[in-house]
C-alpha positions as CSV (number, residue, x, y, z in Angstrom):
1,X,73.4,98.7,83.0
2,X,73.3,100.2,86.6
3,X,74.8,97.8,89.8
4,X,73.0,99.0,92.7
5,X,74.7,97.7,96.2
6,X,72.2,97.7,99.3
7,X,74.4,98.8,102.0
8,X,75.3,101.8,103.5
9,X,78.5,100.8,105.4
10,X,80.5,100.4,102.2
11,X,82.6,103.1,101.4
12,X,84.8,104.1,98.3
13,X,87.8,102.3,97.7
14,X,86.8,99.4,99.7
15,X,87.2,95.6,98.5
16,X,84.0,93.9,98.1
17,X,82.9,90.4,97.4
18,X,79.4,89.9,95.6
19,X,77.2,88.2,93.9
20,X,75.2,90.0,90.4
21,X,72.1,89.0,89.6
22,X,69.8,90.7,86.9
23,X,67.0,92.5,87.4
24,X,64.9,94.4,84.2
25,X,67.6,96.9,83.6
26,X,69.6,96.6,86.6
27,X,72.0,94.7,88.1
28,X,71.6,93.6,91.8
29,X,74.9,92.9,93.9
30,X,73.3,90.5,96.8
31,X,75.3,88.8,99.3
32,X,77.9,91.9,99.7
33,X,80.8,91.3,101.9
34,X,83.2,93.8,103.0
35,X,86.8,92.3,102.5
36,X,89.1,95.4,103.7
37,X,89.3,99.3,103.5
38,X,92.6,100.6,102.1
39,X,94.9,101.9,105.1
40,X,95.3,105.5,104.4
41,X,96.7,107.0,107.1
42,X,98.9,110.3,105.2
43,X,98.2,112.5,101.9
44,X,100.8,110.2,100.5
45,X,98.7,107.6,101.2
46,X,95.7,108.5,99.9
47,X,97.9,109.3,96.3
48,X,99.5,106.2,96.5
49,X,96.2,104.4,96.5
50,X,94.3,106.5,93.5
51,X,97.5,106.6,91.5
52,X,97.5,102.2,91.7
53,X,93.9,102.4,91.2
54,X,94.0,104.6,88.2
55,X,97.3,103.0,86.3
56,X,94.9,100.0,86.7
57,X,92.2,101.7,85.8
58,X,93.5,102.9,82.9
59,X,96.5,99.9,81.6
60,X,94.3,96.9,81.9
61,X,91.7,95.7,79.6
62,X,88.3,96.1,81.3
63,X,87.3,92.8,82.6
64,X,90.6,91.4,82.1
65,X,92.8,88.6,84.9
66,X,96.2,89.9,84.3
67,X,97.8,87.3,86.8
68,X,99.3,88.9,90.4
69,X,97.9,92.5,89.7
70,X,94.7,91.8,92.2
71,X,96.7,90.2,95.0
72,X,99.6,93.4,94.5
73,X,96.8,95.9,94.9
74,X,95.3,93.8,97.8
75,X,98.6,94.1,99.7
76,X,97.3,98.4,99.9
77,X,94.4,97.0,102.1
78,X,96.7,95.2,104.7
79,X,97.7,97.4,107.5
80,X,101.1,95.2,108.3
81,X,101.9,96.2,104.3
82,X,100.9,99.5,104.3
83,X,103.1,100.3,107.5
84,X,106.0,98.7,105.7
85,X,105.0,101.5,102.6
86,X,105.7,104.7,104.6
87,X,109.1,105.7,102.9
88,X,109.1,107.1,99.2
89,X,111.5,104.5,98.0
90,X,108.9,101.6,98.7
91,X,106.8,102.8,97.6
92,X,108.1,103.6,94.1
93,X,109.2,100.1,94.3
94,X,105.7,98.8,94.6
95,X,104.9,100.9,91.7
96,X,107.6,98.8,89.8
97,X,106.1,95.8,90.7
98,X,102.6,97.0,89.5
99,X,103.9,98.3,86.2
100,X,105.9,95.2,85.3
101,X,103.0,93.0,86.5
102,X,101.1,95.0,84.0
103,X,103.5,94.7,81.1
104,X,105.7,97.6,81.5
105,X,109.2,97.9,80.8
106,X,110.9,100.2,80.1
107,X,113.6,99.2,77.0
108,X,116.7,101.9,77.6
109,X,120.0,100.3,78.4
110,X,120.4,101.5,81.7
111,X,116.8,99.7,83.0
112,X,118.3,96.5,81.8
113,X,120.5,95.3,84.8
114,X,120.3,93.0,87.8
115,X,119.3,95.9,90.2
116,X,115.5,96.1,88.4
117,X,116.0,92.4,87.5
118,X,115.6,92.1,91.4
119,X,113.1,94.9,91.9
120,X,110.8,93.2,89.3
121,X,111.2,89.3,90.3
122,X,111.5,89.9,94.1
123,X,108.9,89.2,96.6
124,X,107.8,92.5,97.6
125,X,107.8,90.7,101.0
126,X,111.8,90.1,100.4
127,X,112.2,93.8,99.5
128,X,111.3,95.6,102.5
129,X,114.9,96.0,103.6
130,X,116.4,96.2,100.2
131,X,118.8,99.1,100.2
132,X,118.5,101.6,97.4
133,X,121.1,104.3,97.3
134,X,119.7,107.7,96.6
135,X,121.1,108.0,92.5
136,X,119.0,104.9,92.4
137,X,116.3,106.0,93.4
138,X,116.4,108.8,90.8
139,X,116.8,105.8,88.6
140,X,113.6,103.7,89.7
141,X,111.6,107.3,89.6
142,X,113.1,108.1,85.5
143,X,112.1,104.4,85.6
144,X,108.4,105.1,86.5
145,X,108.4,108.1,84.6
146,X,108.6,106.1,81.2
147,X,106.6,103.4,81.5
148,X,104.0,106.1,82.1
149,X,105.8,107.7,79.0
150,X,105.0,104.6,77.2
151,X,101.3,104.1,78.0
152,X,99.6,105.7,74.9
153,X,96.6,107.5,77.3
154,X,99.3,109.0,79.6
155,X,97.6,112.5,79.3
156,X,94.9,111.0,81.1
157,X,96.2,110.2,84.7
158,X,94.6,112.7,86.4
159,X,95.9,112.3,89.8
160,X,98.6,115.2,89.2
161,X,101.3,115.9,86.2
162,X,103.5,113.3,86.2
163,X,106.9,114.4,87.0
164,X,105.1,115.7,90.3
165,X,103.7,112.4,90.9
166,X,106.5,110.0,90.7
167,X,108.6,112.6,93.1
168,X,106.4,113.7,96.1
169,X,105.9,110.2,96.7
């Protein structure tokens, strides 16, 4: 089936609210409202959002309600958020979050301490001024690195090779 939307002034990557109704071999989305565009100001940005959108994409059951993953990716389209997500270190934190939201921990010894403890169960709101020294910050990146590792498609995250990814961020 094909979802045809009736308005030109949505772009890609923006949040929508709808309504589907059927029609022969189509499907109609009436009633289209435009919730937010995603705040992509820098390059870095713009990866951040594709990379969220494709570890989705590609870690969660298609038509699935893993609970908190919607309202973590939301946070991308509020500006006050996204202002907040400028440093790399946030930013890899976020991608924590979004990887343990989505069932992804990593099981070596040295993940298994209160410092991810915190990064995990934290508010991200609570974590904006959260200090992270620069060895742990190599730590949350080798962190992110294998819960990629661990995903069982990780050859296809397309956005760039993955020890790229995790570090220009």
């Amino acid at each position: 089936m094909v979802c045809s939307i009736a308005r030109e002034d949505i772009y890609i990557g923006a949040s929508i609210e709808y309504t589907i109704r059927n029609q022969r071999t189509w499907l109609v989305a009436d009633e289209v409202e435009m919730i937010g565009m995603p705040y992509v100001e820098q390059y870095t940005d713009l990866l951040l959002l594709h990379s969220v959108l494709e570890i989705c994409s590609l870690c969660m059951p298609a038509g699935s309600l893993t609970p908190g993953v919607f309202e973590h990716v939301q946070r991308l389209y509020d500006d006050s958020v996204v202002i907040r997500l400028r440093t790399s270190v946030v930013k890899k934190i976020f991608l924590c979050k979004l990887f343990a939201l989505l069932g992804f921990y990593p099981q070596e010894k040295k993940f298994q301490n209160k410092f991810f403890h915190s990064l995990i169960t934290e508010s991200l709101d609570n974590l904006w001024a959260f200090w992270v020294s620069m060895v742990q910050e190599k730590d949350i990146e080798e962190w992110l690195k294998s819960c990629i590792a661990m995903h069982t498609q990780e050859q296809k995250f397309k956005t760039m090779v993955i020890s790229e990814w995790v570090e220009i961020l």
